[in-house]
C-alpha positions, 0 to 999 in steps of 0.5 A: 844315808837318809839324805841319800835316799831322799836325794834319790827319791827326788831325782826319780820322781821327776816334775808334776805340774799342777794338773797332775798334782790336782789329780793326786790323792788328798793328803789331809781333807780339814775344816778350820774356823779361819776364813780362807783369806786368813788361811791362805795367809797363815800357810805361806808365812808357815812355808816362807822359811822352808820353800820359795814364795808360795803363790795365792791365786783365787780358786772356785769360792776361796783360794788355792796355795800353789807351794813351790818345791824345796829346791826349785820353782815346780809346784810340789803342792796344792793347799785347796781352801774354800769358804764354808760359811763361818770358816773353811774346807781345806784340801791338801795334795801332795806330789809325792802323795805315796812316799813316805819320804815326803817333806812334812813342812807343807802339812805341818803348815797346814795343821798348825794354821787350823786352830784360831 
């Protein structure tokens, strides 16, 4: 039955391009004492069983994660890490920023790459 729901929830909400993911509210706001390089790193080695190949590309003094969706090449998240000195700011949005039924992978991965 859960999978049903969750199969259903995927099928309304639709592609979201990473503009309009950018725009949605963040769903964690962190501070970690790796630099972004190493962050970056981190959270596509995290997400490499569970999604596709995550892609980096540079992104205002730091990087930006681009996590592909589950099932297919659309983004459906976006791991914002900026460089603060002896660490990083990270910012993540989500495309389905308001449901509960939300893979937790993409923040597990961020949360677990924290710390050291």
């Amino acid at each position: 039955m859960r999978w049903a729901l969750i199969a259903l929830a995927v099928a309304l909400t639709g592609c979201a391009s990473v503009e309009e993911i950018e725009q949605s509210p963040e769903t964690m706001s962190v501070i970690s004492g790796k630099n972004p390089d190493a962050y970056a790193k981190c959270v596509v080695e995290k997400l490499a069983d569970s999604r596709g190949p995550s892609l980096i590309e540079p992104y205002k003094d730091g990087f930006r994660v681009v996590v592909p969706q589950k099932f297919s090449a659309d983004p459906a998240a976006l791991v914002d890490i900026t460089d603060r000195g002896k660490g990083s700011a990270i910012k993540v949005h989500e495309r389905l920023s308001n449901n509960p039924l939300r893979p937790g992978d993409v923040r597990e991965a961020a949360t677990e790459c924290i710390s050291g």
